[in-house]
Each structure stands twice: as C-alpha cells, then as structure tokens.
N, C-alpha and C positions, 0 to 999 in steps of 0.2 A: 347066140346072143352075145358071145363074148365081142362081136367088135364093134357094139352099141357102147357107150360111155355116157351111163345114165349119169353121174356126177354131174358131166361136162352139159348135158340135156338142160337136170332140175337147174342150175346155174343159168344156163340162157332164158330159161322160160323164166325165173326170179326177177332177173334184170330186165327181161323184157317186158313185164308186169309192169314194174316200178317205173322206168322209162320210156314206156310208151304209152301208156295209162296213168300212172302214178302224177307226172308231171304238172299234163293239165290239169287231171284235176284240181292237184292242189294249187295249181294258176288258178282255175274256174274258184275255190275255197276262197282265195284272196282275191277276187274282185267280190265275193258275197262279201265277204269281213266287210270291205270298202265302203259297203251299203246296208251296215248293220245299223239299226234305229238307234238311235241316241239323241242329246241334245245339240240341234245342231243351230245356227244362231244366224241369220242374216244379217251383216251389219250393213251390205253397199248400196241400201235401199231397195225397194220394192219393184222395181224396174232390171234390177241389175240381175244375172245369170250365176253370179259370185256368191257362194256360201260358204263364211266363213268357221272354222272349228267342227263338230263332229264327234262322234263317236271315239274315246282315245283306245279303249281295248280292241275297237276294228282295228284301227289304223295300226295298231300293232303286230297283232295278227297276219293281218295284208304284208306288213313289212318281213315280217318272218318266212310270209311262204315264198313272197318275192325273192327273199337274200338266197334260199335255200335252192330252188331253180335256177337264180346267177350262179350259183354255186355249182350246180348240175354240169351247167353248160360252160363254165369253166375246165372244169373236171373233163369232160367230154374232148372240147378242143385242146387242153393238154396232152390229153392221151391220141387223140388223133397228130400231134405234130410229134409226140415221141414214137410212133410209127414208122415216120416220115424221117424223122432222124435218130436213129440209136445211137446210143451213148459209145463212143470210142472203145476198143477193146482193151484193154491193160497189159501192159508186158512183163 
C-alpha cells in the first residue's frame, strides 16, 4: 500500500464534496432564501407581475451564497488559466 497516497485521496474526495455537491447546494440555499416569507408589499397594482420589497434577511442570505460561488468560480478559472500559463522561471 505504499504507493496509495492516501493524503493526496482524502484531499480529492474533500474537494470533490465541496465542489461538486457543496456548490449547488448552497446555489439551491439561495434561491430558498430568495423566497423566504416576509413582508413583501405590492405597490404596481393588482394586475401587474412586479413585487416590490421582501424579505431583507433573505435577500441577504441569497447574496452571500451567490457572492461565495462567483467566488468559486472565479477561484476555479484562475487556477485553470495558471495551468495554462506558469509563471516564468527566475534566474
């Protein structure tokens, strides 16, 4: 069993929890926030499809998990284009 590199294992199986599980869900989290009950207020009349205001701890919520998955996928396509080009060697 020495040429199993269980370190290098638990590490993938973490990350691959977190990012390929981890994500949605917390995508799926913040669209519930979005549609958490609150006071929400109709101002553009009873015809119209527009509701204004809402729940504010959702919508915070929502933004949080949203910023944090831009943030992912930032992180992601960084590391995919430092792949793509490593840094100059030093002399």
């Amino acid at each position: 069993m020495g040429w199993i590199n269980l370190s290098a294992i638990w590490k993938i199986v973490v990350f691959g929890l977190l990012a390929g599980a981890g994500l949605p869900a917390l995508f799926a989290i913040g669209l519930r926030a979005l549609v958490m009950p609150g006071s929400r207020v109709q101002t553009a009349g009873a015809d119209s499809d527009h509701v204004y205001g809402g729940n504010v701890l959702g919508l915070v919520i929502a933004a949080i998990c949203f910023l944090i998955i831009l943030a992912a996928l930032g992180w992601g396509i960084y590391e995919v284009y430092q792949i793509g080009h490593p840094a100059p060697a030093k002399h």
